[in-house]
Each structure stands twice: as structure tokens, then as C-alpha cells.
C-alpha positions as CSV (number, residue, x, y, z in Angstrom):
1,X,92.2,107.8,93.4
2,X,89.5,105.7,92.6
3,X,88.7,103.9,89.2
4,X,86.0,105.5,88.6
5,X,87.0,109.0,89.1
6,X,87.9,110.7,86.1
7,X,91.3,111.2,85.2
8,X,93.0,114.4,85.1
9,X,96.7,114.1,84.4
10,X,99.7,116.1,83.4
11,X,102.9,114.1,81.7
12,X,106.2,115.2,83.3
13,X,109.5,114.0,82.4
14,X,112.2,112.7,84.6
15,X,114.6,111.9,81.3
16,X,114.3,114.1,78.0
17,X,116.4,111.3,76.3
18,X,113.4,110.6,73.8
19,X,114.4,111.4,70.3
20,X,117.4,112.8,68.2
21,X,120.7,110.5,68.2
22,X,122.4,113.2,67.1
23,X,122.8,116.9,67.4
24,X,120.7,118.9,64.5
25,X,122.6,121.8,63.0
26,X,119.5,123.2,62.0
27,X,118.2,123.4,65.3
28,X,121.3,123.6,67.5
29,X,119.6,125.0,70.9
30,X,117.1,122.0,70.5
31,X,116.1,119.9,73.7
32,X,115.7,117.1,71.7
33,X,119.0,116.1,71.3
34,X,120.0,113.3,74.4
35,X,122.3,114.3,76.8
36,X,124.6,111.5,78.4
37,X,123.3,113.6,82.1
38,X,119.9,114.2,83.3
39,X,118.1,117.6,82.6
40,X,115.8,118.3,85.4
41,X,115.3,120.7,88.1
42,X,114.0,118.8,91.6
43,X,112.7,121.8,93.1
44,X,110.9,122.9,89.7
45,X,109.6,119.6,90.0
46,X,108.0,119.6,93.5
47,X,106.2,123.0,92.6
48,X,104.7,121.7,89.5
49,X,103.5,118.7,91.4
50,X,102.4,121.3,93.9
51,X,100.5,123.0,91.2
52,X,98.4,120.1,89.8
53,X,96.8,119.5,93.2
54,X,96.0,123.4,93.7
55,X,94.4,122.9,90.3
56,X,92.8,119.9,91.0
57,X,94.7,117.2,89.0
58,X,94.6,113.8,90.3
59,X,97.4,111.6,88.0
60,X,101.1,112.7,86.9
61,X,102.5,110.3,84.1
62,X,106.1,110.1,84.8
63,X,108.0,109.5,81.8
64,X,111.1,107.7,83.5
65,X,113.4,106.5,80.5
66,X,117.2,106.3,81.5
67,X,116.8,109.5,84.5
68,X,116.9,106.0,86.7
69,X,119.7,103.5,87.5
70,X,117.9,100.6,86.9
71,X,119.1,97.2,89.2
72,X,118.2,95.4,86.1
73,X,120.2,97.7,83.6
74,X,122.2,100.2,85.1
75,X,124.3,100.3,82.1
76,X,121.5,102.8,80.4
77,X,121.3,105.2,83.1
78,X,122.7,108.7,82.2
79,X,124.5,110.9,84.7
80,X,122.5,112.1,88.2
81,X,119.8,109.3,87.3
82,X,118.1,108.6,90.2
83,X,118.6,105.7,92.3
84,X,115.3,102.9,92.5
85,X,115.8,104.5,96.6
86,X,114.9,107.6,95.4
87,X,112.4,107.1,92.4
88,X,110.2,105.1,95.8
89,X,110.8,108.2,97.9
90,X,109.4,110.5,95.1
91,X,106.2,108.2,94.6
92,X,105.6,108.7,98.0
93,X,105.9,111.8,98.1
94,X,103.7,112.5,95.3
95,X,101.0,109.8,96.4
96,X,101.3,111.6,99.6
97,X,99.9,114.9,97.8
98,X,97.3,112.9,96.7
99,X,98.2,112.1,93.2
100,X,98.6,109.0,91.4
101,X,102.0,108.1,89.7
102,X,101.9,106.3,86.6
103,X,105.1,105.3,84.6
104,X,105.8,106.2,81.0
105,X,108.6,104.1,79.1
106,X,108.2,104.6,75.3
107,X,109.2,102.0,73.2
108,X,108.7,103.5,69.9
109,X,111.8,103.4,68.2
110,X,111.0,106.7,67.4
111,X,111.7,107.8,71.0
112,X,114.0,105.3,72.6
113,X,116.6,106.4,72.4
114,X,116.9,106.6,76.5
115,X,117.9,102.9,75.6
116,X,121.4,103.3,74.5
117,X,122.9,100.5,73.2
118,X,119.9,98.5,73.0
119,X,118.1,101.4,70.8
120,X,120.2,99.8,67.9
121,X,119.0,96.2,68.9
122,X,115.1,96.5,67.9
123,X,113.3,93.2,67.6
124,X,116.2,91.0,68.8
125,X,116.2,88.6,71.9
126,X,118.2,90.5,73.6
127,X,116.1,93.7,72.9
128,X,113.0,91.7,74.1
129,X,115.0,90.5,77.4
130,X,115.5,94.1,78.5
131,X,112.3,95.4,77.6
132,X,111.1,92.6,79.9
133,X,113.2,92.8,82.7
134,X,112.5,97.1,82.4
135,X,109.1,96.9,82.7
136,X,108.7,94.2,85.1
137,X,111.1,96.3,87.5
138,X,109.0,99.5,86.9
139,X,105.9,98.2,87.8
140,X,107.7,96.5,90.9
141,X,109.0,99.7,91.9
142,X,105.4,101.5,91.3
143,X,103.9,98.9,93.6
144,X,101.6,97.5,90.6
145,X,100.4,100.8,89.1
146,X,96.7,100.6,87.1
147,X,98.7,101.9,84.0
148,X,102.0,101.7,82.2
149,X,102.0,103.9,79.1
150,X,104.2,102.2,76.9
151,X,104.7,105.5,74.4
152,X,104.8,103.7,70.5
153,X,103.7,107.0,69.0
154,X,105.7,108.7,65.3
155,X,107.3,105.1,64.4
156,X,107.8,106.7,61.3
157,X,110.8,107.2,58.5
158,X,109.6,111.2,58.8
159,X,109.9,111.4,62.0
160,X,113.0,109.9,62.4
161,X,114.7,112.1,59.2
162,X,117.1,114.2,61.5
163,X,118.2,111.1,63.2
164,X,121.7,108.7,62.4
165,X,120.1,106.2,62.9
166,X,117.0,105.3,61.1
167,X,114.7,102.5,61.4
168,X,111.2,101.6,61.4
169,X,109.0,98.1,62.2
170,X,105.9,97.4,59.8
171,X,103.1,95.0,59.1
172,X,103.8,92.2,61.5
173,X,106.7,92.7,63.3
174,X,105.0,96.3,64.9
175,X,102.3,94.3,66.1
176,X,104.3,91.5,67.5
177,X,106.4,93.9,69.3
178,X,103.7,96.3,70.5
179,X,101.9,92.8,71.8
180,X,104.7,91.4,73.1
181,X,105.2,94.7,75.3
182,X,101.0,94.5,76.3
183,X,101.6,91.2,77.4
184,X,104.3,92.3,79.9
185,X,102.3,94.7,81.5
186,X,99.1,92.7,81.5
187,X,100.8,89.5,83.0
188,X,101.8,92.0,86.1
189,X,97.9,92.9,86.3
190,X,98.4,96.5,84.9
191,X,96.6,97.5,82.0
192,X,98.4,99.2,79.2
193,X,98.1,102.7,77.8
194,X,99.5,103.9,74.2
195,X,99.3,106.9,72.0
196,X,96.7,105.9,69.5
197,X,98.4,108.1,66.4
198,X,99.2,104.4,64.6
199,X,95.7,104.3,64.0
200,X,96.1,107.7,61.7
201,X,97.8,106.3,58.7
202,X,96.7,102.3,60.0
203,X,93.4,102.8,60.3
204,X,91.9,98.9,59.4
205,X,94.3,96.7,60.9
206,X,94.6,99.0,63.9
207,X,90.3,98.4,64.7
208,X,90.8,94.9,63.7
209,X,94.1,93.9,65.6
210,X,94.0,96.7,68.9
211,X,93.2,95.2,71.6
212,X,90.5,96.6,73.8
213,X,92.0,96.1,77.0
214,X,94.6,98.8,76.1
215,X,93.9,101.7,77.1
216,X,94.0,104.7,73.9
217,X,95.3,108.4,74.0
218,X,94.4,109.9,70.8
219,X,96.0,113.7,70.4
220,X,95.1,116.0,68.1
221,X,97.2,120.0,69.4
222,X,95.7,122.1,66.8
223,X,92.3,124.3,67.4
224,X,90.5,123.5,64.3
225,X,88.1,120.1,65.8
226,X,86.1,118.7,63.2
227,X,85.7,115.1,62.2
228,X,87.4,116.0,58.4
229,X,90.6,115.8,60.3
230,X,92.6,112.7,60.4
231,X,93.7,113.7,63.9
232,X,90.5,114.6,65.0
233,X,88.4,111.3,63.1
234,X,90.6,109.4,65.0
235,X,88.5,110.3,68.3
236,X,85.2,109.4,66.2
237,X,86.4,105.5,65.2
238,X,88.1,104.7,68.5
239,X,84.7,105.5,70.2
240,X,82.5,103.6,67.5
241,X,84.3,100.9,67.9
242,X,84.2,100.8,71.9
243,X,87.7,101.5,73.2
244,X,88.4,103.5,76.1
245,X,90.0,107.1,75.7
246,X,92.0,109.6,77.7
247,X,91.8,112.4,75.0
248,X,95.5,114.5,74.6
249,X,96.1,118.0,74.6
250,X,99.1,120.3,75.2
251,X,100.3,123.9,75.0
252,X,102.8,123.2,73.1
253,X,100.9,124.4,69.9
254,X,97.9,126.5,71.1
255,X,97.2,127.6,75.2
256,X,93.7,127.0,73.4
257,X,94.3,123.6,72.8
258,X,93.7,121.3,75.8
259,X,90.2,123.2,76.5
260,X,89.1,122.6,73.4
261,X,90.0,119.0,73.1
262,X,87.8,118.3,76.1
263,X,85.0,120.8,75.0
264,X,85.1,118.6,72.0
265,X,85.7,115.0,73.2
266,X,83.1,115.3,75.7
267,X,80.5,115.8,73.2
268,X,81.5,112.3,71.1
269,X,82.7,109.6,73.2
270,X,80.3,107.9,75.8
271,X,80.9,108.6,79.7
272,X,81.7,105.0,80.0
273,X,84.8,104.8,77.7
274,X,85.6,108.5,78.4
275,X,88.0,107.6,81.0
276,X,89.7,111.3,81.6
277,X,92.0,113.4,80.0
278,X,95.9,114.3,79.8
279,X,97.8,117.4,79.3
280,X,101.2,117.4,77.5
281,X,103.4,120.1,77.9
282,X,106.9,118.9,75.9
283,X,109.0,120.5,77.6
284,X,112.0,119.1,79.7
285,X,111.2,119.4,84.2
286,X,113.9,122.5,83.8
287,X,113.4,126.2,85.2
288,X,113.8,127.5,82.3
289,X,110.4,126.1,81.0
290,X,108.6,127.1,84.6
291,X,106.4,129.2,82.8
292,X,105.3,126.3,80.5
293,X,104.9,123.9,82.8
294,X,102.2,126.2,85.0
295,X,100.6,127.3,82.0
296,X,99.9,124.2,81.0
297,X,98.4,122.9,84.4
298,X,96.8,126.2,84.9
299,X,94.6,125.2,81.9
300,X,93.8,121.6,82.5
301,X,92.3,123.0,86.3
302,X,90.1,125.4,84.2
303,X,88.8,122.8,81.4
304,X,88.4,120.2,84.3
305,X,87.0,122.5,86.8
306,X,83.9,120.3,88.3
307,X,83.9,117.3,86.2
């Protein structure tokens, strides 16, 4: 894919291990809750993949968490993680389609809890060695990919209200963390990606401390686009003050969602910092969400259909 080609990319998941520590009586059916094995159909996975180049995607962000036995860590990995043998002979395979595999670790502690023991161990030196040696082995294993989303979205107390264990990094300490993980990637020569939602309830120190070599994926899954929206605002200031977007929809709201979000984004951010856009499905790679899954790239090849 070249750079300049815009992007049109789809997030699967490998791992689903992203956010409840615990299992929620309220919702008891819940994917959300981790699972010590991996959830994911291979076959469901090739035909999706299958799908996006019918439809004419070009990027599939892989969000990886502990669905691989690290060499590094292999204490995280869950049950029927894949070996670092296999995870190469999938982004083959998928390069071989003519897509472009980018990796997605998120290190919100929000959503990480795909880092077992060390979920509990936020903001200590041993946290930071692992997060180091994890991301340095990823983008090894993706042969020095152009991105690395590194996640960091919901770091909130609300979000995090189902969960045993709670916590939260403000002020300071987020930003040395979030740095210290840009600095990882950016040392390796791959530029980092984020979900921009910090900017929502952050809104000064977020233009005044964001770096502008990270690349920003602003979401907003509703249907009602106008800038008196937080969400939606949020597309408006990261454009005015010159960062490069990949605007985020997803079905899992509104099938009308991802078509409007490009409709609208196209008519307020620049060509040159309009850098493509992603679809978010939420939903685990199992059969049982098939339906989902094609929906969801069905719509992104008729939004993106000869741009």
C-alpha cells in the first residue's frame, strides 16, 4: 500500500481480553468478560479478510493482546494463543491479499486487561519493562509496520465501574506514560496511532501537549454530526490545529454510522491530514458475529467506493 493512498481499514481482534476483570451479573452473556482461552474462529477470519479486499479495503488493524505467546512474555498468553510462527504466517498471508497489517496493543488501563499480572502493575518499572520489550517484539514480528495503535481510549473511573479492579492515571503521570509508549514505537521508526477520545473531557492540555507526529482516530458512533457535539467538535479542533486523522465509525451503534462519519469528515478536515478512515465493528473474530463482521465491511466498501 502506498503512503499516500488513503486508508481504508477494518479493526479485527485476535484476543477479546480488553476490558471487564470480572464477570458482570448484570450482563452475564457479555463478551467482555476475559476468558483465560482465545475466542476466535480462523476460518471466520480468513473470509472476513477475504471480504475487505472484495470491498476494496486496503489495512486490517489487528488487535493482538494476549491471543499470542509472546518470546518475551509468554507468561500472558491465554489458551490456543498463537505462536510468533504463526502470527508471521498470518501477515503473510494477509499481505499476500494485498492488505496491510497493522498491530493494535492498547494500553489503556481501561482495556489491558490482556496483561494479566502486569494489568495491576501500572506505572511501575516493571510495567514499563514489559510494555517495552511487547512492543519492541511486535514491531519485530510486523517487520517495522508504518503504525502501531497503541489503544489509550475510556481511561476513566466510569468506564471502569463494573470492574474489581479500578484505577485510573491523571495530570502527569497519563502523559508520561502515553509518551513513554510514543517513544517506543518512534525509536523503532513506526509512527504511533491513538484513539483521540482524551481530547473530549482534556481538551487544552491535549492541543498543547499531543504530539503531532501521532497519528489521531477521533470516533464519534452516533448519527446526529454537528459541531455542538463533544464527540463530533473533537473532529473540528484536531483539524484546526493541524493533526492528522483517520476518522472512526462502527456498526455497533447505527449501520448508518460509518457512512456518515466519512460524508461528514470529508467535508472538515483538509485532504492533507485526512489520512483515511477505520471501521470498528466490536465484536469478537467468532461465527456467531459473521453477520456483524460483513455488515460492517459491506459498508465501509460502499462509503469508500472511489475515493
Amino acid at each position: 500500500m502506498a503512503a499516500s493512498e488513503l486508508i481504508k481499514a477494518n479493526l479485527l481482534h485476535l484476543s477479546y481480553n480488553m476490558w471487564a476483570d470480572r464477570e458482570d451479573p448484570e450482563r452475564p452473556d457479555s463478551y467482555t468478560t476475559a476468558r483465560p482461552y482465545l475466542r476466535f474462529d480462523e476460518s471466520l477470519w480468513r473470509d472476513i479478510l477475504r471480504k475487505m479486499v472484495e470491498n476494496g479495503l486496503n489495512m486490517v488493524i489487528i488487535d493482538l493482546g494476549d491471543g499470542i505467546r509472546y518470546e518475551s512474555h509468554p507468561e500472558i498468553a491465554v489458551r490456543g494463543a498463537w505462536s510468533p510462527q504463526k502470527l508471521r504466517e498470518e501477515l503473510k498471508f494477509i499481505r499476500g491479499l494485498g492488505l496491510e497489517p497493522i498491530p493494535k496493543l492498547n494500553f489503556s488501563a481501561c482495556h489491558d486487561v490482556w496483561l494479566g499480572p502486569y494489568s495491576r502493575c501500572l506505572s511501575t518499572d516493571t510495567y514499563y519493562a514489559v510494555c517495552a520489550d511487547l512492543i519492541e517484539e511486535v514491531i519485530r514480528l510486523f517487520d517495522t509496520p508504518r503504525f502501531f495503535h497503541l489503544g489509550m481510549d475510556e481511561e476513566t473511573a466510569n468506564h471502569q465501574r463494573r470492574f474489581e479492579y479500578v484505577v485510573i492515571r491523571q495530570f502527569d503521570l497519563w502523559w508520561h506514560d502515553f509518551l513513554f509508549y510514543v517513544e517506543q514505537v518512534e525509536k523503532a521508526g513506526v509512527r504511533a496511532w491513538i484513539w483521540s477520545d482524551y481530547i473530549w473531557n482534556n481538551r487544552e492540555v491535549f492541543l498543547k501537549r499531543m504530539p503531532k507526529s501521532v497519528l489521531q482516530s477521533n470516533w464519534y458512533y452516533d448519527v446526529v454530526f454537528n459541531e455542538t457535539v463533544n464527540y463530533v467538535k473533537a473532529y473540528h479542533d484536531l483539524e484546526e490545529h493541524g493533526y492528522d486523522q483517520v476518522p472512526t465509525g462502527s456498526n455497533w451503534s447505527h449501520p448508518d454510522n460509518f457512512g456518515m462519519t466519512v460524508e461528514y469528515c470529508r467535508k472538515i478536515i483538509a485532504p492533507e491530514r485526512l489520512k483515511g478512515f477505520l471501521q470498528t465493528p466490536w465484536k469478537p473474530t467468532l461465527e456467531a458475529e459473521r453477520k456483524r463482521h460483513v455488515e460492517a465491511v459491506e459498508q465501509v466498501g460502499r462509503a469508500l467506493r472511489g475515493l
